[in-house]
C-alpha positions as CSV (number, residue, x, y, z in Angstrom):
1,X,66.3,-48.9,10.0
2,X,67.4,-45.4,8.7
3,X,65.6,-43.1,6.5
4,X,68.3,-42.8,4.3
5,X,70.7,-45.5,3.1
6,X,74.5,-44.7,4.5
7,X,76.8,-44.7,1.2
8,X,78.8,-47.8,0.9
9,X,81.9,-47.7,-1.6
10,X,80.7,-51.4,-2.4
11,X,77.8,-50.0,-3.6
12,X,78.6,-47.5,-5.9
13,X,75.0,-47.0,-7.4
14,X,73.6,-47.0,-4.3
15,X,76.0,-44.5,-3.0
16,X,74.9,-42.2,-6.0
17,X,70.9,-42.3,-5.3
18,X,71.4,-41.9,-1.9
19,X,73.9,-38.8,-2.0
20,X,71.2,-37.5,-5.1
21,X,68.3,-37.6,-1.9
22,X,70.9,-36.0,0.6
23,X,71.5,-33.2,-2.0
24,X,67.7,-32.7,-2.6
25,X,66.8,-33.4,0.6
26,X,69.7,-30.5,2.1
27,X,68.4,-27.9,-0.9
28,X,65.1,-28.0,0.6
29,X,66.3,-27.4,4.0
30,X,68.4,-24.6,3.0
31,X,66.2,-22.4,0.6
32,X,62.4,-22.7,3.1
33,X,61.9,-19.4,1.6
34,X,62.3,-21.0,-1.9
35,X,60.2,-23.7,-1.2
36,X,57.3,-21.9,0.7
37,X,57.3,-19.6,-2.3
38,X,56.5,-22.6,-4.7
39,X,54.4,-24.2,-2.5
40,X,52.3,-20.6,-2.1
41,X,52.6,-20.9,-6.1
42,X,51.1,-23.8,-6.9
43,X,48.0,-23.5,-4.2
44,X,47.6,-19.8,-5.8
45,X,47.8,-21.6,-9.3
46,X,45.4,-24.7,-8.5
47,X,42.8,-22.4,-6.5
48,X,42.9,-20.3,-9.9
49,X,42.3,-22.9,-12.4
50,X,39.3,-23.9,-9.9
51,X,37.6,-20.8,-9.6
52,X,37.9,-20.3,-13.3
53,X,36.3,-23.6,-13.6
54,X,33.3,-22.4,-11.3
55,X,32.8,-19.4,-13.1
56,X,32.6,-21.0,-16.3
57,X,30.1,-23.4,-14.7
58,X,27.9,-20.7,-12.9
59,X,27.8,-18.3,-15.9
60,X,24.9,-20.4,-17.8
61,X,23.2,-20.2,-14.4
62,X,23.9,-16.8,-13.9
63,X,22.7,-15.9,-17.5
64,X,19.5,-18.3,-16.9
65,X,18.5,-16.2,-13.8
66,X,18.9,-12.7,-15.3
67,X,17.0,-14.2,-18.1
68,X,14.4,-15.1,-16.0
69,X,14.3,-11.6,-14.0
70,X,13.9,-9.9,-17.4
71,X,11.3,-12.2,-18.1
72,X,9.7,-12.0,-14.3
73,X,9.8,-7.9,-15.8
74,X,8.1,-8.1,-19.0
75,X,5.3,-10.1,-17.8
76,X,4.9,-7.8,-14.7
77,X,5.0,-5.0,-17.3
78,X,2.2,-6.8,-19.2
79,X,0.0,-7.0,-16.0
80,X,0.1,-3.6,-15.6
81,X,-0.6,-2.3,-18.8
82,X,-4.0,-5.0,-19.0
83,X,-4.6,-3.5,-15.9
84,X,-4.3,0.1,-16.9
85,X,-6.0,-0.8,-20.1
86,X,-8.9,-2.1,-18.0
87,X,-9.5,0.8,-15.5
88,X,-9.7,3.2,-18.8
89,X,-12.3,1.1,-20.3
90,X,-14.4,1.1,-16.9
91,X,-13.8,5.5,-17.1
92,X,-14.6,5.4,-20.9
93,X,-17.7,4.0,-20.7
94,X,-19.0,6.3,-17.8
95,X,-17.9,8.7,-19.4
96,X,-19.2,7.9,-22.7
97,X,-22.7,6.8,-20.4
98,X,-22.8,10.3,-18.9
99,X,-21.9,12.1,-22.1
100,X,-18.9,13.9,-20.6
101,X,-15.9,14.4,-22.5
102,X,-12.2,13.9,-20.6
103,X,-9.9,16.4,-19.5
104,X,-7.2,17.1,-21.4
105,X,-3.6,14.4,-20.7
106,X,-1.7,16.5,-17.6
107,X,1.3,18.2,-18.6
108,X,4.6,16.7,-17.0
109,X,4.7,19.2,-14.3
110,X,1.2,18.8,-13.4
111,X,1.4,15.1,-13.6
112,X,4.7,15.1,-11.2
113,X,2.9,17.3,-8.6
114,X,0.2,15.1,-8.2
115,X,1.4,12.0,-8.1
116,X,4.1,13.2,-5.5
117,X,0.9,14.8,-3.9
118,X,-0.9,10.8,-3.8
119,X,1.9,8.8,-3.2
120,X,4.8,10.9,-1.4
121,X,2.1,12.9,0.7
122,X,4.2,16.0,0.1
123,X,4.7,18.6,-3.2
124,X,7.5,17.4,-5.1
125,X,11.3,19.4,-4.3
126,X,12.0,21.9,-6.8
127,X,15.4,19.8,-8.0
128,X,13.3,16.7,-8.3
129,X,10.8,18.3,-10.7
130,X,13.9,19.9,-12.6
131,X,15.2,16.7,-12.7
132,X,11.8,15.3,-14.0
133,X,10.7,17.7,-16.9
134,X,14.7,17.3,-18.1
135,X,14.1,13.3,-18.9
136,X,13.4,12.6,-22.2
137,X,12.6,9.0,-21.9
138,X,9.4,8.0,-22.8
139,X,8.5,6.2,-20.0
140,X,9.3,8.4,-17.2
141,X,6.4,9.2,-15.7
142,X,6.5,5.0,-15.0
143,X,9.6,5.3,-13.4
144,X,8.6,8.4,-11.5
145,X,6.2,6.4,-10.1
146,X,8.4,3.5,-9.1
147,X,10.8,5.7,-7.4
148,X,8.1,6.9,-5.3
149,X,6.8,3.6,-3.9
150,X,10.6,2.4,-3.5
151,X,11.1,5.6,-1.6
152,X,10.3,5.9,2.7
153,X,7.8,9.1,2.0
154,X,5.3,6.8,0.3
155,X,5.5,3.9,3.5
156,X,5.2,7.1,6.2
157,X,2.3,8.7,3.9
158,X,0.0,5.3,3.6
159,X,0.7,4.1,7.0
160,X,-1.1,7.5,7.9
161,X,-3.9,7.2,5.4
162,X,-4.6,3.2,5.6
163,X,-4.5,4.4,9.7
164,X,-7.2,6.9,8.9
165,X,-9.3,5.0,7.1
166,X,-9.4,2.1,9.5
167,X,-9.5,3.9,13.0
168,X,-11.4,7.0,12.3
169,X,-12.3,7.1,15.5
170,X,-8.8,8.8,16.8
171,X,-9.9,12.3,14.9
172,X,-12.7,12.6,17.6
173,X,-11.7,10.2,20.6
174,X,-8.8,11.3,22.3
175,X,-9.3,8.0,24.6
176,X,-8.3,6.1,21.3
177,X,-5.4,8.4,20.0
178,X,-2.8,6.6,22.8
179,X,-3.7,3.3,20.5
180,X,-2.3,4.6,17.1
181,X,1.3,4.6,17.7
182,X,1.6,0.5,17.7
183,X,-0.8,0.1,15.0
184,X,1.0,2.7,12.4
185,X,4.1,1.0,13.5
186,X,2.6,-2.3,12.0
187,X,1.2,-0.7,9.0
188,X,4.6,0.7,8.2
189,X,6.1,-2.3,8.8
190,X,3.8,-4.0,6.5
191,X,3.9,-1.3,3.8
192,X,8.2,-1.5,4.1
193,X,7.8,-5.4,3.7
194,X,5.7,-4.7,0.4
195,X,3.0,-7.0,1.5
196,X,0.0,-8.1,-0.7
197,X,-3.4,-6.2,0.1
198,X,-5.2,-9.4,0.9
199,X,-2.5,-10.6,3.2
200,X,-2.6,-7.1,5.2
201,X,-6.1,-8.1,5.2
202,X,-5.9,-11.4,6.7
203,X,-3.6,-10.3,9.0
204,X,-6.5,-8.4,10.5
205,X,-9.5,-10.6,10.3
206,X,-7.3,-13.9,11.4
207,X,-5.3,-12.0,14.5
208,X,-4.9,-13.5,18.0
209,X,-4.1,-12.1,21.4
210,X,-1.5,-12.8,22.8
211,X,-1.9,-14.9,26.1
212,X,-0.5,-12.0,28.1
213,X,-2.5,-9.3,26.7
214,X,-5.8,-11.2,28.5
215,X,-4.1,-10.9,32.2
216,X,-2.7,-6.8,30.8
217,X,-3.8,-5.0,28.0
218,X,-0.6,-2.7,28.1
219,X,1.6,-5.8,28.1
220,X,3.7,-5.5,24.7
221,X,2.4,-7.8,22.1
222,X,5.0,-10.4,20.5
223,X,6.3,-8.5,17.4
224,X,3.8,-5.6,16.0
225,X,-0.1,-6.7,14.9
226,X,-3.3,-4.9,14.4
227,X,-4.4,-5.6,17.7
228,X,-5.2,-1.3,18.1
229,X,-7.6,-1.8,15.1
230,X,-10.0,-4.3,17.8
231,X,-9.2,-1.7,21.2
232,X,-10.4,1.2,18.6
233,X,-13.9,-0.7,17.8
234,X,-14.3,-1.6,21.8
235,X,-14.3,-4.9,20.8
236,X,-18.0,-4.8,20.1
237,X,-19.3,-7.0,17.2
238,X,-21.4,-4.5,15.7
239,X,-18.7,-1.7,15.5
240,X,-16.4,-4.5,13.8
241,X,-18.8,-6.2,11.3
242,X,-19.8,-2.5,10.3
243,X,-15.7,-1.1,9.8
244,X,-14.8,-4.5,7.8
245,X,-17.9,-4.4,5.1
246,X,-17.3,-1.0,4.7
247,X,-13.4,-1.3,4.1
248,X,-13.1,-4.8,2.4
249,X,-16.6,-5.7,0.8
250,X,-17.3,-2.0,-0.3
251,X,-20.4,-2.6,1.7
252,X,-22.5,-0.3,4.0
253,X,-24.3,-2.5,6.4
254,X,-24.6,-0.9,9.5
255,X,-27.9,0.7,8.5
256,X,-29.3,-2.8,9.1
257,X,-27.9,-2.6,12.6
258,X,-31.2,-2.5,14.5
259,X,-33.8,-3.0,11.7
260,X,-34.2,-3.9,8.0
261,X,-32.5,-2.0,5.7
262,X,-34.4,1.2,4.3
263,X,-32.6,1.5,0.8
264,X,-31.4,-2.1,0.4
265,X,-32.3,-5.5,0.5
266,X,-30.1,-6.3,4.2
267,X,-31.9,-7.4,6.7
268,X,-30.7,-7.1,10.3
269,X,-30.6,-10.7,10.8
270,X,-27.8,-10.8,8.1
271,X,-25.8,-7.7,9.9
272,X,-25.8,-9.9,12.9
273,X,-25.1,-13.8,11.1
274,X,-22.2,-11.1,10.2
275,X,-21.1,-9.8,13.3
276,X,-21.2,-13.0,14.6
277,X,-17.9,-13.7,12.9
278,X,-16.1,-10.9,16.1
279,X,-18.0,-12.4,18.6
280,X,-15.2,-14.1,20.3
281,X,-13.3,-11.3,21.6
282,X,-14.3,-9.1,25.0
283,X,-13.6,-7.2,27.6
284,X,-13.5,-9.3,30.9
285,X,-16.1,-6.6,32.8
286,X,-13.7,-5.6,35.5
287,X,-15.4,-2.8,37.7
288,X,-12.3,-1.4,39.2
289,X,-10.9,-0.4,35.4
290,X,-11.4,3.4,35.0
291,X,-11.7,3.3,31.1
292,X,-12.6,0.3,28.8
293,X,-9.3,0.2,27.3
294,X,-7.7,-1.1,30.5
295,X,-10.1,-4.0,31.0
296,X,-8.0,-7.5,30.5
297,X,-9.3,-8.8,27.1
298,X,-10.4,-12.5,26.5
299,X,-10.7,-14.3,23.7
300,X,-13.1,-16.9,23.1
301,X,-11.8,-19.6,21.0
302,X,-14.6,-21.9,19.3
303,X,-18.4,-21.4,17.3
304,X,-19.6,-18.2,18.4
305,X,-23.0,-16.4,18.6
306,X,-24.9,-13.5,19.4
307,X,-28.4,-12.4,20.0
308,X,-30.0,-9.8,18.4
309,X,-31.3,-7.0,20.6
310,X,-34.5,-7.0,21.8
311,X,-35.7,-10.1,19.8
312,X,-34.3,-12.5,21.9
313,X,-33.2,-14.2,19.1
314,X,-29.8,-16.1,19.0
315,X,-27.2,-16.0,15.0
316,X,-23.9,-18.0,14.4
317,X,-21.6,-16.7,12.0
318,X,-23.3,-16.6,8.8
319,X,-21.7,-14.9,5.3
320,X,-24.0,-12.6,3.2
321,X,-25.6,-14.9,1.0
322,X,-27.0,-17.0,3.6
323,X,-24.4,-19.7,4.0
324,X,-22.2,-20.9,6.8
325,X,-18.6,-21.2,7.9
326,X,-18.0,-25.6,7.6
327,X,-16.5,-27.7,10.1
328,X,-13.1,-27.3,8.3
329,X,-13.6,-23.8,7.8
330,X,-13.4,-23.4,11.8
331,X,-10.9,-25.6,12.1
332,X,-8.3,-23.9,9.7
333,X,-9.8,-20.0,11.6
334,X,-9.0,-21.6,15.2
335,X,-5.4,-22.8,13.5
């Protein structure tokens, strides 16, 4: 069988469709150029029509999302004028109570100083504060603000001061100084990833240590943690239960550390029940280790306790007012 019939003179009509195929068949083998071009043509034409079709089906999506963004915006905007709103009233009514009248509003260069002073760490550059007193929008001072956090001076700066805060102890131990690098490096990274307050928080309290670091404490963790925060305190109980009330719960316990409090109502059983909570990390005791920092650290996963010096007297984990951690409670801290 052939692919094209052969032209017959006793077939006259046949002869014609078959010589029409030869002729369109031969003007497609002559002109490929002609026929990729139309071929290119009609993709370029089809792919066209398609994406125009997408478009028009994405832009009510695309118009939903920046609709939502705006209104993601407004109600963040809303936060933190209630917010604002609500830290004046608190400094009115001291004020008002102590029968002190406010300083006058800061002018704009004032105001740009010190909040590149607070947030940036640094006085602001001469073009920036040009730049600054020249705006006329109403809300600048806002968006001064915003720059700032967006901007790497204000990660550097707090990484130094949240640093300070939490290991004091590198002003005045030069033993604990070799332990900030690794630790500032996590807060940066922290402060860079804009995370929450509470979850920086967490991230401290619920740490663990890496398998490894129990056999060699210079052993590099897995990724950057707070790990330098526990090596600063020594590990000890006491010197963590004190740090954390002071920095989380605005509380100063450590008064209560070896008897009742003087001033306020803790007792030193509570400051213990407290400590209690750190009591699962140590140093293994190793003799031959010159310095504490180079003892192998173990971790103690499970209920904990402590006894309270010289009374011979034995706390679990226990929160302020008196209650204890649950079963689940355990569960989900081991987890």
């Amino acid at each position: 069988m052939r692919a094209f019939p052969v032209p017959s003179p006793a077939n006259p009509h046949r002869d014609t469709r078959c010589a029409g195929a030869f002729s369109v068949r031969r003007r497609w083998q002559v002109r490929p150029l002609t026929r990729s071009l139309l071929i290119a043509g009609l993709v370029v034409v089809g792919w066209a029509s398609a994406h125009q079709a997408v478009v028009r089906a994405d832009e009510p999506a695309r118009t939903s999302a920046a609709t939502s963004t705006a209104a993601r915006v407004e109600a963040l905007d809303a936060r933190v004028a209630a917010l604002a709103a609500e830290i004046d009233r608190f400094l009115d009514a001291r004020l008002t109570e102590e029968q002190v009248t406010a300083a006058p509003l800061a002018d704009d260069a004032e105001f740009f100083r010190r909040v590149s002073l607070d947030v940036a760490g640094r006085v602001p550059r001469v073009a920036a504060l040009r730049e600054f007193l020249a705006d006329t929008r109403p809300d600048k001072r806002r968006r001064a603000v915003d720059e700032l956090l967006d901007g790497p001076a204000y990660v550097a700066h707090f990484a130094r001061v949240w640093r300070g805060v939490m290991i004091p102890e590198a002003d005045s131990n030069p033993e604990v100084r070799f332990l900030l690098p690794p630790f500032e490096a996590w807060l940066r990274r922290r402060l860079l990833d804009n995370v929450a307050y509470d979850v920086l928080v967490r991230e401290i309290l619920e740490m663990t240590v890496d398998p490894r670091q129990a056999a060699n404490p210079f052993e590099p963790q897995v990724g950057l943690n707070a790990l330098s925060y526990y090596q600063a305190k020594q590990l000890k109980p006491e010197n963590l239960a004190a740090s954390t009330a002071r920095m989380f719960l605005g509380v100063r316990i450590e008064c209560a550390q070896c008897h009742d409090h003087p001033f306020d109502d803790w007792k030193q059983e509570q400051f213990w029940g407290y400590a209690a909570f750190f009591a699962g990390l140590k140093r293994d005791g190793n003799p031959d280790a010159g310095m504490m920092q180079i003892n192998a650290i173990e971790e103690a996963l499970g209920p904990t306790q402590l006894e309270i010096p010289l009374k011979g007297k034995s706390v679990t984990p226990t929160y302020f007012d008196g209650s204890q951690p649950t079963r689940s409670e355990e569960h989900t801290s081991e987890l």
